[in-house]
N, C-alpha and C positions, 0 to 999 in steps of 0.2 A: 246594213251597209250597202250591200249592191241594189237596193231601191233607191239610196240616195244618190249615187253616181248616176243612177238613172236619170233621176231625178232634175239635176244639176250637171250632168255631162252633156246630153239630149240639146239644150238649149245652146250651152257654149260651142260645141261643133257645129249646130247651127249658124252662132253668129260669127265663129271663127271664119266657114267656109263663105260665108256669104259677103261679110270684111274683105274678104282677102281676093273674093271676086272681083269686086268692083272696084278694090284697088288697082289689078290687073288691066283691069279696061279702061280704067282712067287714065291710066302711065301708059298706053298703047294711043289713047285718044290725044294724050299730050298736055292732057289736066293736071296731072301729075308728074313735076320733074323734081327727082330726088338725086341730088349730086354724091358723091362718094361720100364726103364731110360730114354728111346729115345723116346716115345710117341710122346712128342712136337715137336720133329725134324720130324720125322714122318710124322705129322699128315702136317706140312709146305710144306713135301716134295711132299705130295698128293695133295696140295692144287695149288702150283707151274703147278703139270704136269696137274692135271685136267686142267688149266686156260689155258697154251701152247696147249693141244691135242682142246680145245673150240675154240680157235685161229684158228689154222689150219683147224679145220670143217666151222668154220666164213666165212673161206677164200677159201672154198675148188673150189671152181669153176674156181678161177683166178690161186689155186694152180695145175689143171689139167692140164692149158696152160703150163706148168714148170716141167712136168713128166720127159724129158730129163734128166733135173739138180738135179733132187731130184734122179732119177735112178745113179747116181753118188754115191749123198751124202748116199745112203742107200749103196752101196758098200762098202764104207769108212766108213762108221760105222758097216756093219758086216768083215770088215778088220779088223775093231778097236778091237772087239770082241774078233774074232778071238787069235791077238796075247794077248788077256790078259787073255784070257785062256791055250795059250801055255805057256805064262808067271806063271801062277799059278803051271800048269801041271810040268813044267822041273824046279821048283822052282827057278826061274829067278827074280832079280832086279827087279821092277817096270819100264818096256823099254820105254827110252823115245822118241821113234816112238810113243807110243801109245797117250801122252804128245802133240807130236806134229797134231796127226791126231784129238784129241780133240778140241784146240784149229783150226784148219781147219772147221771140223762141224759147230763148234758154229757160223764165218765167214760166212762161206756157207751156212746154214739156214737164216745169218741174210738177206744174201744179196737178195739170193730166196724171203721170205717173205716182204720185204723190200727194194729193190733195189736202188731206190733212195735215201732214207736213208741212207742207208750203202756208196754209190757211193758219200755223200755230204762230211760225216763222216769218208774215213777210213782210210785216216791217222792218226787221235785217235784212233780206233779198234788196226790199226799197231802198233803203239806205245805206249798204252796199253799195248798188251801182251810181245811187247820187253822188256816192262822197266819190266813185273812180272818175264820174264827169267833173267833178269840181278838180280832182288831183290835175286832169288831165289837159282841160282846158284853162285851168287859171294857173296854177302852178308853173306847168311848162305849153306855156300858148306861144312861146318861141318856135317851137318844132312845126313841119308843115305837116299838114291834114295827115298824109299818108303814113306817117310818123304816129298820129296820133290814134289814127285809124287802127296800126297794128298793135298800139298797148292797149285800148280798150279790149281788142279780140282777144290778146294776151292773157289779158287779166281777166275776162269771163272765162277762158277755159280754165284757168288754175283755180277758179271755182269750186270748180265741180269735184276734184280730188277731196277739197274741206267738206263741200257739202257730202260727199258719198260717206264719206267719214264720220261728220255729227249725225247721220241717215241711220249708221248703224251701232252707232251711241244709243238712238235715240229707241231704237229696237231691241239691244241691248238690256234698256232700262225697264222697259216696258215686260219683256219679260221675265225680268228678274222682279215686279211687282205682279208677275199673274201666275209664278211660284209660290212667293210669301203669301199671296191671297191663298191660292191652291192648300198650301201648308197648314194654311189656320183652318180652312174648311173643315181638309182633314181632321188636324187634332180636336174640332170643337165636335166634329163625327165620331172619334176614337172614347171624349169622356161621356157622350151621352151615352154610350156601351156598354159604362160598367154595372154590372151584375145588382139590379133592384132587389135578389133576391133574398140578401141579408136581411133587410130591412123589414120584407112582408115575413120572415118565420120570428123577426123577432117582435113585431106586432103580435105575431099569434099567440107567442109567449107572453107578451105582457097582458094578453087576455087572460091567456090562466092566471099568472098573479095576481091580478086584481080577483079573479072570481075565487081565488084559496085568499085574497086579504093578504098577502104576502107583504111584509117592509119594504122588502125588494122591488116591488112594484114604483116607486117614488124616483129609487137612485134611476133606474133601468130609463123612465121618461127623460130624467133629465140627460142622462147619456145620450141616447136615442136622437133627443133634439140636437146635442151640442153637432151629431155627426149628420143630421139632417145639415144641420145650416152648414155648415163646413162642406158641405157635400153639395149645396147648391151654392153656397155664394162664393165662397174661396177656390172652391172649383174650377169655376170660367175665369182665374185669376190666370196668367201665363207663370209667374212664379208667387211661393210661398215662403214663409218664412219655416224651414224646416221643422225646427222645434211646434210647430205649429200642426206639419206633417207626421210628427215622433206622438205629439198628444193623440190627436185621430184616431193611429195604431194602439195606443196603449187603452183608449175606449172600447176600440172595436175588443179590444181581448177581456177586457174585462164585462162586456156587454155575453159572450162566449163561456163565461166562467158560468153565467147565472143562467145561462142554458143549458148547458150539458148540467146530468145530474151524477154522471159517471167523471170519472177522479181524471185528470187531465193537467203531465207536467209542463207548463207553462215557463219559459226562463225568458227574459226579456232584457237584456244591456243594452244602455246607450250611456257612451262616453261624448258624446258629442258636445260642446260649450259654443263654437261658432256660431255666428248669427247669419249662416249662409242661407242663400236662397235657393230654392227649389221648386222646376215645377207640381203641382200636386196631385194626387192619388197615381202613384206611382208604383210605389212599395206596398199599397194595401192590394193591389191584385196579387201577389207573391204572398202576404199573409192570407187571403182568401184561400188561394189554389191548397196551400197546406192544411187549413180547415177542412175544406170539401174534402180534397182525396186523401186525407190521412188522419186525423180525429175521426169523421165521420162514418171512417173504413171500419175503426178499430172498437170492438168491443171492451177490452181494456191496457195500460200500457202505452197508451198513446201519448206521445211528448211533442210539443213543440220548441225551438231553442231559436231566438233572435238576437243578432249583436246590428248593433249602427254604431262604429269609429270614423274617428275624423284623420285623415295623413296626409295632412298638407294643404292644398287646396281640396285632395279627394277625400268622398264619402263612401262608407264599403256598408253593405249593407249584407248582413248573412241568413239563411233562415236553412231551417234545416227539422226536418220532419219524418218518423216512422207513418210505415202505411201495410196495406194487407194488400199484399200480390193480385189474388183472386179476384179482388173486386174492383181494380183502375180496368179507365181506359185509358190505352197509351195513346190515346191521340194527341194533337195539341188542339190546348182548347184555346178558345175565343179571347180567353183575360192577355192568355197569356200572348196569341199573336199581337195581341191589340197593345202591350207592353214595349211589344221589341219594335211597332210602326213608329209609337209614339218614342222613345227612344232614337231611332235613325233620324227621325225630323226635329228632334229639341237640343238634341245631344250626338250630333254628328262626330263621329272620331273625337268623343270624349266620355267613351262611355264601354266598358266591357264585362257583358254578361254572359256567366258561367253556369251548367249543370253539371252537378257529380252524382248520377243515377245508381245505384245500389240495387240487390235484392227487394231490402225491405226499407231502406231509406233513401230520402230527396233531398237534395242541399243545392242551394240556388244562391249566386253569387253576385250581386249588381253591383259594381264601382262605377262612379261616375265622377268625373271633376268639375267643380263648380263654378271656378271661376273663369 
């Protein structure tokens, strides 16, 4: 916080004090006559150049690259000058050279400070000023020059409140597209994460069956492939069809049945009938972690219990597992940070996950609403 004040204080005092200078010396010079009446105009009009000269100090560093173009624009506007003092001097019309070199500036500033901007845009800028020349001189060409002279200037400064405005629309938008990009990085980061290592011990396993001839051997490939392909193609999908996600889980445990050789109580509910969508492999880190640190753990008596109900638009998902004290680490592991990133980025303030930590058992609580 007080980097940014820094950051953005630093420049406004700058342009505040340096506005407010040379208003001072103007209105002593006599450039400036502001009558009681005018306060509020005034007081806009100071407000306006403080925030443009804040601008320009913001920017000053990328504006030294651009000295060329600015060494122009400051010609053309002591050009500008110039003829509206001769103007006043040889009591002249309102020349609308000077009209037109206005209208260039305010171009030429945008383009300087803005390039890109201006270079998306300026065929509106163009057409903009063309259609205020046609308003101004066909429309009402009854009025004299001086008339016409101050609605052009009129209407180029009220410009610039629209443009400052679609400026940070347009920044706005911009990064709200290099979040989404950021986001998917992330999550396409978070799935290439998940734990290969099911997959290599249950190769190993199917080594031995094949080398005992085992029956088992045939269902185990075909399992094995179904969660391969699910695993690479429906994977990089953003959402799944849950039930889609419910089969997966119900592979991966029975892929787990034909590996342990020790007795292992397995309960599995799913009430779910919805045809909700769902990002995927979500739920299989949660049934992983119970495997690893708790089957794994245990020599015998080991149980797993999972329910998925549906209430409403929400999904609860439960799992819940005994483990052996002596042998966790309580750390948190990788699956499961990698759960709760992927979580905060898919499912923002629609999603709340629970642990109920025990002596000797885990119970993990994911709701998520889906629609």
């Amino acid at each position: 916080m007080e980097n940014k004040i820094t950051k953005y204080g630093k420049p406004i005092l700058i342009g505040s004090t340096i506005t407010g200078l040379l208003a001072v010396i103007m209105m002593i010079a006599g450039i400036i006559i502001t009558p009681i009446t005018e306060t509020e105009e005034f007081t806009v009009a100071m407000i306006f150049w403080s925030l443009l000269v804040s601008f320009i100090t913001y920017h000053f560093s990328y504006l030294k690259k651009k000295i060329p173009v600015l060494m122009k624009l400051a010609g053309a506007f002591i050009f500008m000058i110039f003829i509206s003092l001769y103007d006043e001097a040889a009591q002249v019309n309102e020349n609308p050279v000077t009209i037109v070199l206005v209208v260039l500036l305010f171009n030429g500033l945008v383009y300087t400070i803005m390039p890109k901007f201006f270079m998306k845009y300026y065929r509106y800028f163009w057409g903009f000023f063309l259609g205020m020349f046609l308003f101004v001189y066909l429309v009402q060409g009854n009025d004299d020059n001086a008339e016409q002279y101050e609605k052009v200037v009129v209407m180029t400064i009220l410009t610039i409140p629209v443009l400052f405005v679609f400026w940070v629309y347009e920044q706005w938008k911009w990064l709200q597209t290099l979040k989404n990009e950021k986001a998917r990085a992330e999550l396409q980061l978070l799935k290439s994460q998940i734990n290969p290592h099911f997959f290599f011990n249950t190769l190993n396993n199917l080594y031995g069956l094949t080398v005992e001839k085992s029956d088992k051997a045939p269902e185990v490939v075909l399992k094995l492939g179904d969660m391969m392909r699910y695993t690479i193609y429906e994977g990089k999908e953003e959402k799944v069809a849950i039930q889609n996600e419910i089969t997966y889980l119900e592979n991966y445990i029975e892929l787990h049945k034909i590996r342990y050789q020790k007795n292992v109580q397995i309960h599995f509910i799913n009430s779910v009938i919805s045809d909700f969508k769902i990002a995927p492999l979500l739920y299989i880190i949660l049934l992983e972690n119970a495997f690893k640190h708790g089957v794994e753990t245990l020599v015998e008596n080991a149980y797993i219990f999972v329910e998925i109900e549906e209430e409403g638009t929400q999904v609860s998902f439960t799992i819940e597992n005994n483990f052996d004290q002596a042998l966790i680490d309580h750390r948190v592991g990788i699956g499961i940070d990698n759960l709760k990133k992927r979580l905060e980025l898919i499912y923002p303030n629609r999603h709340h996950y629970e642990i109920i930590d025990t002596i000797d058992t885990y119970k993990a609580i994911l709701i998520i609403d889906l629609v």
